[in-house]
N, C-alpha and C positions, 0 to 999 in steps of 0.2 A: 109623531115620527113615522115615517113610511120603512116599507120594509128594505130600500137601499140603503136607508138611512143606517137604518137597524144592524145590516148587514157589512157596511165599512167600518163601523161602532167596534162588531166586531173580529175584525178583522186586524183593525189596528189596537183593540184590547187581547187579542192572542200574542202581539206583537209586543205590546207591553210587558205578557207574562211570561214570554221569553227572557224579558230583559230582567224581569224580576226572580229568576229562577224556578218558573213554574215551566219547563219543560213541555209535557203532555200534557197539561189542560192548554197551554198557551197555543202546540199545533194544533190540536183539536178545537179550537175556537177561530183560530186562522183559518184554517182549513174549511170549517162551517161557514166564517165568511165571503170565503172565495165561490166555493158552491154556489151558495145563496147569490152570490152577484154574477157567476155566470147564468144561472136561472133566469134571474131579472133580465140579465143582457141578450140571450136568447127568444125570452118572451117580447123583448124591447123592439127586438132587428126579425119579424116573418119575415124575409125576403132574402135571411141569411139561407144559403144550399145546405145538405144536410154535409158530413164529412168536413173532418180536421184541416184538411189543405184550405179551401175555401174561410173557414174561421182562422185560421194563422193568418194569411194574407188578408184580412180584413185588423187584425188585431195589429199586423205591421204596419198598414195605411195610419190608424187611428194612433197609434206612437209616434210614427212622426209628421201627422197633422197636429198634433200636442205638443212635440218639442224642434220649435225649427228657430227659436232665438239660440246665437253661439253660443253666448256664454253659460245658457242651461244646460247647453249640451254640453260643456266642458265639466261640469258641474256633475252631469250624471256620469260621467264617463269616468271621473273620480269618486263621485259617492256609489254607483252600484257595484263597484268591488267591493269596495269596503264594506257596506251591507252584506253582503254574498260572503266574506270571510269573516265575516262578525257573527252571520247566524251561525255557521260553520261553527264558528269557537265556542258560540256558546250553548249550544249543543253537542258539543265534541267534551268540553270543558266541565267540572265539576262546580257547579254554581259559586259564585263566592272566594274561589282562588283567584290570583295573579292574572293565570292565563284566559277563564273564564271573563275577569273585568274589563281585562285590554278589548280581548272579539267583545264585549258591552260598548265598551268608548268608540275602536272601529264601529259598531252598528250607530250606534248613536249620531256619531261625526256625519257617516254616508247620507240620514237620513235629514240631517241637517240641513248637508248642501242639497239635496234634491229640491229639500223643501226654500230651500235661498231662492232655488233655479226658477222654481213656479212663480213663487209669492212675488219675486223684485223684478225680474227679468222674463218669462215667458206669459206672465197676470194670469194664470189659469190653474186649477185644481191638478196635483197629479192622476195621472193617465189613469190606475186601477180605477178611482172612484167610481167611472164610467165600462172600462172595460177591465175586467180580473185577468185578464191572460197576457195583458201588463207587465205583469212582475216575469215573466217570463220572457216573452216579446221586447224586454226595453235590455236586458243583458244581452237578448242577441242580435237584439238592431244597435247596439254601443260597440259589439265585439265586429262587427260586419264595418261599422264606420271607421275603426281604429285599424281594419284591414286595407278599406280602400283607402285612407289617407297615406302608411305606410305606400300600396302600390305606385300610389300616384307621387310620392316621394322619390320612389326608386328609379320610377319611368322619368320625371324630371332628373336624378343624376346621370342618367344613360343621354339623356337627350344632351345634356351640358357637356358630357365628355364626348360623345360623339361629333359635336358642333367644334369642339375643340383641335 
């Protein structure tokens, strides 16, 4: 096993012991795997510029060079919320209650359909495997699409009433 390998292992075993109610060992093992894969991804890309701008705009390209089937996209745009308010809950939540289980099911559900979106429809690995900044990068290139599509919604009612 190489050390990407090693390094999504555990990344998606932090992600596990969130769900298990290991709290701090589970970010602290996420966290190591993210590290760990921006390491590799850095050593992977010399030709990346030094500075944040340049790696965002690099991490936005590679998201959506990785999701450009629809229906993945509909997919992430309904399972990364839910992800995002599952981890929320269940680190907000005392393991094991009500409230705690539900943000488990939302995380759970989200990461189902992302994983629908790759496996049946886009055939390709999610985006972190390759690039960590991912998990970041794919909420706010979903939130940026759910904006331009409302725009472009709004700009077709203006045009339709105006024509009118």
């Amino acid at each position: 096993m190489d050390k990407k390998q090693l390094s999504v292992i555990e990344l998606v075993g932090g992600m596990t012991l969130l769900l298990l109610g290991r709290k701090l060992e589970g970010l602290l093992i996420f966290g190591k795997g993210v590290y760990d894969l921006e390491k590799i991804y850095k050593a992977e890309h010399p030709e990346l510029e030094p500075g944040f701008d340049k790696r965002w705009e690099k991490a936005i390209e590679f998201y959506e060079d990785t999701h450009k089937d629809k229906t993945n996209r509909v997919l992430h745009m309904v399972g990364i919320p839910l992800i995002l308010g599952g981890a929320i809950g269940l680190l907000a939540n005392k393991p094991y209650k009500s409230k705690w289980l539900f943000s488990g099911g939302l995380f759970a559900f989200g990461w189902l359909l992302n994983i629908i979106g790759h496996s049946r429809y886009e055939k390709n690995k999610p985006a972190f495997f390759d690039d960590p900044l991912s998990f970041v990068a794919g909420p706010v290139w979903d939130i940026k699409q759910l904006i331009n599509n409302q725009k472009n919604k709004n700009e077709e009612i203006i045009l339709e009433h105006s024509n009118n």
